[in-house]
C-alpha positions as CSV (number, residue, x, y, z in Angstrom):
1,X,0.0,0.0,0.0
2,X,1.4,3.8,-0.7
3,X,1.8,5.7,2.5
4,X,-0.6,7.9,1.1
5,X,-3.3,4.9,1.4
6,X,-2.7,5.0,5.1
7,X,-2.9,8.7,6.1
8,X,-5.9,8.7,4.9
9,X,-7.3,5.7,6.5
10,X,-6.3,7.6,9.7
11,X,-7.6,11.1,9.3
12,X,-11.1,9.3,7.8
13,X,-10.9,7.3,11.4
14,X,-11.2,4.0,9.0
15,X,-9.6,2.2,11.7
16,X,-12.0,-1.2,12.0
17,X,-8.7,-2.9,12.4
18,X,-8.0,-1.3,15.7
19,X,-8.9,-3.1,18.8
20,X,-10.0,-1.4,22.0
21,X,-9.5,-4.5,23.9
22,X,-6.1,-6.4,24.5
23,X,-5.7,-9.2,22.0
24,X,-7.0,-12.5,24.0
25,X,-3.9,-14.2,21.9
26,X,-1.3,-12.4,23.6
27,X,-2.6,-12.5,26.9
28,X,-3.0,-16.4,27.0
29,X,0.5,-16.9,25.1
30,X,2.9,-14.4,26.2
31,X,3.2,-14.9,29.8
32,X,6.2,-17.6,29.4
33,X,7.9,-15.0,28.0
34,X,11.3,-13.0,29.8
35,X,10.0,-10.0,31.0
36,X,12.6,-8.0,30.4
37,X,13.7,-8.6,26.6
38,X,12.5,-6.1,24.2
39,X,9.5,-6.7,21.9
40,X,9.5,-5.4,18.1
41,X,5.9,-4.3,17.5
42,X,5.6,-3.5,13.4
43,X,2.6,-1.4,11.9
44,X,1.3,-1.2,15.2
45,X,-0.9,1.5,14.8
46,X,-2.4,2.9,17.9
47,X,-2.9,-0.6,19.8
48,X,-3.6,-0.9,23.7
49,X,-1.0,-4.1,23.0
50,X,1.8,-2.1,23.7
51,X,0.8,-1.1,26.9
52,X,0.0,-4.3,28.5
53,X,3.6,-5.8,26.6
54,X,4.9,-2.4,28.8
55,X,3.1,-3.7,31.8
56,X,4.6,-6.9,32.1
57,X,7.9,-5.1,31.9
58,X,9.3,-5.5,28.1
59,X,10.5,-2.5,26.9
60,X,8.6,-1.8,23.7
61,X,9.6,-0.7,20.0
62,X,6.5,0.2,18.1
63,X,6.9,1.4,14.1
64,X,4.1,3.4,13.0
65,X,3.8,5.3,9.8
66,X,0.5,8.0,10.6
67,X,2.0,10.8,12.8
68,X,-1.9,10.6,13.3
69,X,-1.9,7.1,15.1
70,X,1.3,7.7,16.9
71,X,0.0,11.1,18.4
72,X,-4.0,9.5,19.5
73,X,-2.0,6.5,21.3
74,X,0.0,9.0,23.6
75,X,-3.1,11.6,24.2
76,X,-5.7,8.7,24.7
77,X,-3.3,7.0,26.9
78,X,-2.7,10.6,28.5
79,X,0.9,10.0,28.1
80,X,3.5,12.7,27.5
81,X,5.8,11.6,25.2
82,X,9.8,13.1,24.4
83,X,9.9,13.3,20.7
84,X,13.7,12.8,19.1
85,X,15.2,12.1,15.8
86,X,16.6,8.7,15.2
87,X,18.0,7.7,12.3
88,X,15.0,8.4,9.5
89,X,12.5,8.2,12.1
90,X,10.7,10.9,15.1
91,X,10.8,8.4,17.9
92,X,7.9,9.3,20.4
93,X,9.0,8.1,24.0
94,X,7.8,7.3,27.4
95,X,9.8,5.4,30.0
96,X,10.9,2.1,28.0
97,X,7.8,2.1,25.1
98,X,9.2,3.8,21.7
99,X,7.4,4.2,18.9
100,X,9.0,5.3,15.5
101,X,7.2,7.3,13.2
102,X,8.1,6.2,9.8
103,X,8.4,3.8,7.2
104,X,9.0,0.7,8.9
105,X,10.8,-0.8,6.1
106,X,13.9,1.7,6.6
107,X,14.3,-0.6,9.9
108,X,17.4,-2.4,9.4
109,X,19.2,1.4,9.5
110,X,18.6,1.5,13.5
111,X,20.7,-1.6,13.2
112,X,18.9,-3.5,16.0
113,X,17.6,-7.2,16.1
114,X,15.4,-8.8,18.4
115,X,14.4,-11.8,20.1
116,X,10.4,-11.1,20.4
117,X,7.7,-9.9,17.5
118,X,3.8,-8.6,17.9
119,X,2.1,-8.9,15.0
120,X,-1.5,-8.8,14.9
121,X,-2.2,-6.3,12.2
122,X,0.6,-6.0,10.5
123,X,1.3,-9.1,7.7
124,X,-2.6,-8.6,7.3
125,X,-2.1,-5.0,6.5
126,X,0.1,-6.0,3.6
127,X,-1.0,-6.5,0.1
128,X,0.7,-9.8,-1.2
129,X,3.6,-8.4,-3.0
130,X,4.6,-6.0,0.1
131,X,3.8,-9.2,2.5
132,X,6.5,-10.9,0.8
133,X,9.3,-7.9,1.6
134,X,7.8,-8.1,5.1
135,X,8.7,-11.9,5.6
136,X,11.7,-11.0,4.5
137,X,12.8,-7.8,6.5
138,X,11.1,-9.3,9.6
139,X,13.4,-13.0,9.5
140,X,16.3,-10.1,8.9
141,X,15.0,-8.6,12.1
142,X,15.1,-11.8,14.3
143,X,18.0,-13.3,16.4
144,X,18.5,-17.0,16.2
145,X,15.9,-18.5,18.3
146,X,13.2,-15.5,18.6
147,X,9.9,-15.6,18.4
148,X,7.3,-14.3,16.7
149,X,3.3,-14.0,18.1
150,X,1.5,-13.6,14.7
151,X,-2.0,-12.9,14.3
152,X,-3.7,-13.2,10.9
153,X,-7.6,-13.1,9.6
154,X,-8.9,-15.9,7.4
155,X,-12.3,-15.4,5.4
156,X,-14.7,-16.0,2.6
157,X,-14.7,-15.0,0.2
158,X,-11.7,-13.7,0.0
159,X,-12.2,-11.0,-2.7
160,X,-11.4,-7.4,-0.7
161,X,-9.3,-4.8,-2.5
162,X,-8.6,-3.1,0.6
163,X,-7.1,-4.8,4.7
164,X,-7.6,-6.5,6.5
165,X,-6.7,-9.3,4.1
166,X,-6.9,-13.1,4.3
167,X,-3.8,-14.6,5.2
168,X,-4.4,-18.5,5.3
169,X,-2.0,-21.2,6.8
170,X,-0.5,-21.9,3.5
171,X,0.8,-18.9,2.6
172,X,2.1,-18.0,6.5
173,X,4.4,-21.0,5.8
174,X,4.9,-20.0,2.4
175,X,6.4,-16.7,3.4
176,X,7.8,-17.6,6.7
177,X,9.1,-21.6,6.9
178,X,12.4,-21.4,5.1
179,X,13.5,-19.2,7.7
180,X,10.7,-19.7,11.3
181,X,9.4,-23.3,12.7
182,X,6.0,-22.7,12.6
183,X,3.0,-24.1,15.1
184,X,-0.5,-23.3,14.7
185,X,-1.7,-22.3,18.5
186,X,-5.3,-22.0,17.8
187,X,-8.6,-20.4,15.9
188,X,-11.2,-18.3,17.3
189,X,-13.8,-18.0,15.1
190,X,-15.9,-14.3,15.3
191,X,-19.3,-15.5,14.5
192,X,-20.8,-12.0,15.7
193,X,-19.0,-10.3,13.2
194,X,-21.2,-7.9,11.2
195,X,-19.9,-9.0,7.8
196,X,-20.6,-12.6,9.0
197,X,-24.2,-11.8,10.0
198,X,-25.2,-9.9,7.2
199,X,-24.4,-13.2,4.7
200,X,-21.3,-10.8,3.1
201,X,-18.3,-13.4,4.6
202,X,-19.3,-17.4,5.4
203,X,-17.1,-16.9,7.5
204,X,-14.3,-14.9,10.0
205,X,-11.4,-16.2,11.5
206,X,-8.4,-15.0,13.7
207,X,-5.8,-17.0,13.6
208,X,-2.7,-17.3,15.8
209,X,0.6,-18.7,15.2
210,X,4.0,-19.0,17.0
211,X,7.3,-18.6,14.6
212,X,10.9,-19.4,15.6
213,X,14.0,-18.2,14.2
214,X,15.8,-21.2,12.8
215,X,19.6,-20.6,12.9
């Protein structure tokens, strides 16, 4: 998607991907987790995630694009951020929770790696080209032995011009297996979903799965 795609998604407030709630994934998975290793949020919007990763004392590094986003988190959160420059990027802080504003695939220039990734909206963001340069900047990203939480959508039909997109089980491993062991750690299935009860999608599914950096 052009950056231009997603400013305007923001300053519309076409944000149906953004959940109020924490994800129910990451609060039944990440608890074996070491508190204190730094998590790698990508796309992340202006998600509530962050704060309960924060909570359970990881510091966080969020990448955001919409100055929009980045700015509502902070004053919804009634947080007051320090605002520096860092490499191509206005990184927004408070305590140990960053996010950088910018184009998350000019990444690799901060020159960090890390042993834990959030995604819940970000591979689903992606249209299937860019989800393929994703895969690859994110096993770039990942220490030998990190993990990845990943949270996709599955539902038909799959015909949508616009995210969240469908991202089944085959293509996960397509993009990811060469480089991540991949396990499947469960379905929920959204039955109450409007576009479900309306007859528009047969059905809607969020899907989580657990990726580990091979060496």
């Amino acid at each position: 998607m052009e950056a231009a795609f997603w400013h305007q998604r923001w300053e519309e407030n076409r944000i149906g991907f953004h959940q109020a709630d924490f994800n129910h994934w990451l609060q039944s998975w990440w608890s074996a987790q070491q508190a204190d290793e730094p998590v790698l949020v990508p796309l992340c919007g202006k998600s509530r995630d962050m704060l309960w990763l924060s909570a359970q004392g990881h510091p966080v590094d969020g990448f955001e694009l919409s100055s929009l986003a980045v700015s509502q988190f902070f004053s919804e959160n009634q947080l007051a951020a320090t605002v520096s420059e860092v490499g191509p990027y206005q990184c927004h802080q408070v305590d140990s929770l960053r996010i950088f504003q910018g184009d998350f695939f000019a990444a690799p220039s901060l020159g960090r790696r890390y042993r834990l990734v959030y995604d819940r909206a970000a591979l689903i963001a992606l249209p299937t080209a860019m989800r393929r340069q994703y895969a690859a900047l994110i096993s770039s990203l990942v220490e030998t032995g990190g993990q990845i939480l990943l949270v996709t959508l599955e539902y038909q039909p799959e015909q949508q011009s616009q995210p969240p997109f469908s991202v089944g089980e085959m293509e996960v491993r397509a993009l990811f297996e060469r480089d991540f062991r991949i396990e499947v750690l469960g379905r929920a299935a959204e039955v109450d979903h409007p576009r479900v009860l309306s007859g528009q999608l047969s059905y809607f599914d969020e899907v989580a799965y657990r990726l580990v950096r091979r060496g």
